[in-house]
N, C-alpha and C positions, 0 to 999 in steps of 0.2 A: 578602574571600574567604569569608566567613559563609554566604552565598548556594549558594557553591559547595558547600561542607560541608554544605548541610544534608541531612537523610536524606529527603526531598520537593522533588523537584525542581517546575522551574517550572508544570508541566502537571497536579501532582496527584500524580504517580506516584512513588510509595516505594520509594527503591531499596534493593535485599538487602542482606544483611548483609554479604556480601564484595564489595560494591561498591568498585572499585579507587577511591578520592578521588585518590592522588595521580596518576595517570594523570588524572582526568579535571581536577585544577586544571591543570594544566600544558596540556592543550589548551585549555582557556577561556582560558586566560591570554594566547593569541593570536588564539581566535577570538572574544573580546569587543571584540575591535580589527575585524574583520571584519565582525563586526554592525554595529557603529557605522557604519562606512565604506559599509556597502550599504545600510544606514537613510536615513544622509543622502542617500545617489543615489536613491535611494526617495521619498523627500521632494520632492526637486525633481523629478524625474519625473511622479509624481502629480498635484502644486501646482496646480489651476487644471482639472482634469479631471475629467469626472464617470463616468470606462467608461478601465479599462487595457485597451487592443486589443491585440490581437497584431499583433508585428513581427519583425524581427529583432534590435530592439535586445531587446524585452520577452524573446524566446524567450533570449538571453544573460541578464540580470538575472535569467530565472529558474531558469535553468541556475546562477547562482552562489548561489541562495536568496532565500529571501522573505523578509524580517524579521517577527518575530510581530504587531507591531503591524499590520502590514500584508496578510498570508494571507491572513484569512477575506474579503477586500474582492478580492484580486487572482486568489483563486483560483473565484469566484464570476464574475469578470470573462471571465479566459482559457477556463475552460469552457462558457462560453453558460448556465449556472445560472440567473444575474441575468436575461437574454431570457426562459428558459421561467418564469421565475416573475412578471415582469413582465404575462407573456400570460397567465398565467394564475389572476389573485387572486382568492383565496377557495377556491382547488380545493383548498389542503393541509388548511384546515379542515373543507371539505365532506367531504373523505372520513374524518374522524376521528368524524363523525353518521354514519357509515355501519355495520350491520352484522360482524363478521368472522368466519366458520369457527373453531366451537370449537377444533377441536384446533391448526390455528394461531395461538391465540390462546395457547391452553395452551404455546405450543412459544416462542413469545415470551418469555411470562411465566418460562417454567424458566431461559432465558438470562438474563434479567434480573441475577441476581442474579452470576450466572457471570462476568459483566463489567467487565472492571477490578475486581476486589474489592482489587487494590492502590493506588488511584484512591482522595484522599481524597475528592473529589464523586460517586464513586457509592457512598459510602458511609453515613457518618453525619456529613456537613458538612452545614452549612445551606443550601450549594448543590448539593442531592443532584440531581442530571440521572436518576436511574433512570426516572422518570416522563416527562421528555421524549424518553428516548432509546424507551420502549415507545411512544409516540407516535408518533414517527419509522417505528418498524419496522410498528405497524400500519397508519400510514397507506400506508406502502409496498407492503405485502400485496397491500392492495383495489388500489393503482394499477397493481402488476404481478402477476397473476394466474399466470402462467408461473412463476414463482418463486415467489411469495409468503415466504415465508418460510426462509432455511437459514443454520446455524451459518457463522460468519464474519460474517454481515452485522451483528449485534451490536457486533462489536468496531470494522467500521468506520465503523458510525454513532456509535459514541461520541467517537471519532474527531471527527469532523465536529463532532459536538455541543461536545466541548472545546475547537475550535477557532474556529468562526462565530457559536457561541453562541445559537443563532437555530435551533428546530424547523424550522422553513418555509423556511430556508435549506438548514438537513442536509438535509432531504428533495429540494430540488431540486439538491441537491449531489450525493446518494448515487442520484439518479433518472440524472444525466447520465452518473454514472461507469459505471453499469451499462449504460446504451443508447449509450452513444459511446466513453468510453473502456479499457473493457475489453471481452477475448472472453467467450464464453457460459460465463464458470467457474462460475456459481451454478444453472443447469439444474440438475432433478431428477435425470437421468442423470447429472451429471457430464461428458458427454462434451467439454466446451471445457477444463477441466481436464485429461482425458487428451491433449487433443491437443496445451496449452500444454506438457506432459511430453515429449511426442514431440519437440517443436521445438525445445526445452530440448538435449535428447540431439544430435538433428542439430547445430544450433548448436557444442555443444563438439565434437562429432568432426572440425567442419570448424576449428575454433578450438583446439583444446586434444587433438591425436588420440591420444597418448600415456594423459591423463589418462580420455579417453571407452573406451579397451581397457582400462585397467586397473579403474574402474565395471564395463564387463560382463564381466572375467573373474570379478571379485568375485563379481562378480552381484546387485550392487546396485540395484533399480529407482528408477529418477531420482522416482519418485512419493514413495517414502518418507522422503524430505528434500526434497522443493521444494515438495509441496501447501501445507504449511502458509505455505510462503512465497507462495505467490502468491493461496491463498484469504482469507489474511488481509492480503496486500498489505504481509508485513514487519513488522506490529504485533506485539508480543511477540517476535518473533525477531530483530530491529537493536533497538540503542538510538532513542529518540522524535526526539531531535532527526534521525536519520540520517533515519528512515519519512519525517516530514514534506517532509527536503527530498527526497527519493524522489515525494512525493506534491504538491509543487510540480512538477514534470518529467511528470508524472502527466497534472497537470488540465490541461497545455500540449500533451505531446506524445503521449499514449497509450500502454498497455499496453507496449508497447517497452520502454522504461524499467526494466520487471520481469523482463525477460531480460537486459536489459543489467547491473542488477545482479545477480542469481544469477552472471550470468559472471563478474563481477568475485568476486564471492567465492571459484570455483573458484579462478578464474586468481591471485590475490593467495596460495592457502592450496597453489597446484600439487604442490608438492614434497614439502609435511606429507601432505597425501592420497594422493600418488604411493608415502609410505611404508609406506603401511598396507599388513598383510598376510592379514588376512581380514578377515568380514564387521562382525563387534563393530565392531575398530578403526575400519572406514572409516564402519559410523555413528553412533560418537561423534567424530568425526575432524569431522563433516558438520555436528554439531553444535557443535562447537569455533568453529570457524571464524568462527560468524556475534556469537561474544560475545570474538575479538580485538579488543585494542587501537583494532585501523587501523580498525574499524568506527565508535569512541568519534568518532571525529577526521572527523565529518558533510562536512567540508568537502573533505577530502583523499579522500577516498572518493568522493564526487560527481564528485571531479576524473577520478579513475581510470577510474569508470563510463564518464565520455565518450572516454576514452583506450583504455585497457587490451583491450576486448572488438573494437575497430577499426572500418573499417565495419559497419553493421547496416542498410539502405535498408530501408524497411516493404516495398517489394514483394520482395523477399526472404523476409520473414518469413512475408507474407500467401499466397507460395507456400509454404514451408512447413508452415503451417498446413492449406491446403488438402490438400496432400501426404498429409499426417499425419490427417485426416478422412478420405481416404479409405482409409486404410489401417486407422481403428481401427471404423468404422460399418460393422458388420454388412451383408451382399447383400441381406438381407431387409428391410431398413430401407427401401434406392433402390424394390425392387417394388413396397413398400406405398406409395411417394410417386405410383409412374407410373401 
């Protein structure tokens, strides 16, 4: 149990000082039995293949997690990553000889250091990643131009970087999630952001109707507690092991995923939230919630995710999305397109 106890857990990351240990031995102490058990189905699965496709059995095994050894391989697989960098060798280093916009360059560099500073590798290990991870985000800049550069994207290329190991990998890792599997949340405007807030709200009022009137009598905007969740994809706000297997469900099934869990956190914390009787309480209430217990226990939570929130069909969503764009983009916007 040493492992368990120690104050650095397995990814780097130093946990606070009221870190619950004995909450968290007592779930390892079942889910290092689960590891084991989906490592070895993992093993054989793999054995003999050079590309994990998608299937129905693969979309199950990744619904139940990906074991560490195994991520950075599976999750390059089910994303089409491995294809766009196959087709394209030599382009992550071409663009790293390329030029970039001082002040995005400057905007990089300030983040740098903002990243993970609880991370012993982006710190003062001998495997400090700061320098691969400012790579990653320059390279990325010059590739996507629309974007170039905005806070959040830091965090989840370090992300990538901790887990694949591999610059040229994050890159076409952090390249696919933004042009396949996520909405437009890192635009300049923001406006895929505000619309995943809208849909967020729908979503519970048609799921949760009590809890969605009791938010607007508050008058609580779903913006002020879900941004961070969804611009940083869950980083710093779940525990690592939860993100990751969040971010296995990710690179299989798309954005979805990130409503599906926000629901589950409303839906699981209902009653606490239902209690709150102004604005303070309901947001630290908002904040509560996301460092329970049931969040530690990655595995029971994922279970929930696919349970708890019920059907969710993408074209459901994708209407609502739409729904919600046209309701938040400005008339002046359509004129200036026609």
């Amino acid at each position: 149990m040493s492992t368990i106890r120690s104050p650095v857990d397995e990814y780097g990351f130093q946990r606070p000082d009221d870190f619950d240990y004995n909450s968290y031995e007592h779930f390892m102490t079942s889910y290092l039995r689960v590891l084991a058990r989906r490592a070895s189905r993992w093993q054989r699965f793999v054995r003999g293949t050079s590309k994990v496709k998608k299937s129905r059995k693969v979309k199950r095994f990744v619904r139940k997690g990906v074991p560490p050894s195994y991520r950075g391989q599976v999750w390059m697989d089910i994303s089409g990553a491995r294809k766009r960098k196959k087709k394209n060798p030599g382009y992550y280093q071409g663009l790293l000889e390329q030029e970039l916009d001082e002040i995005v360059k400057n905007s990089i560099t300030t983040d740098i250091d903002r990243t993970f500073p609880e991370n012993i590798f982006f710190g003062s290990s001998q495997k400090d990643l700061r320098k691969n991870l400012y790579n990653v985000l320059y390279a990325y800049a010059l590739h996507n131009p629309r974007i170039g550069y905005c806070q959040g994207l830091n965090y989840i290329t370090g992300m990538l970087i901790l887990i694949v190991k591999n610059e040229d990998s994050a890159f076409w890792l952090l390249d696919v999630m933004m042009s396949k599997r996520l909405p437009d949340y890192y635009a300049k405007d923001m406006l895929g952001l505000q619309v995943e807030h809208e849909v967020l709200a729908q979503l519970v009022k048609k799921k949760m109707p009590q809890l969605h009137a009791h938010i607007e009598k508050i008058g609580l905007s779903y913006s002020i507690f879900a941004t961070k969740w969804f611009i940083c994809l869950y980083i710093d706000v779940l525990p690592v092991e939860t993100v990751l297997r969040i971010w296995d469900c990710l690179f299989y099934e798309g954005s979805k995923v990130l409503l599906r869990v926000a629901l589950t956190l409303l839906a699981l914390h209902e009653s606490q939230l239902m209690a709150c009787e102004d604005f303070p309480q309901l947001c630290n209430s908002m904040k509560e919630i996301t460092t329970n217990p049931s969040t530690m226990d990655c595995h029971s939570f994922m279970v929930n995710c696919f349970e708890l929130p019920g059907s969710l069909p993408i074209r459901q969503v994708k209407k609502l999305r739409a729904e919600a764009l046209k309701k938040l983009r400005p008339p002046e916007d359509d004129e200036a397109k026609s």
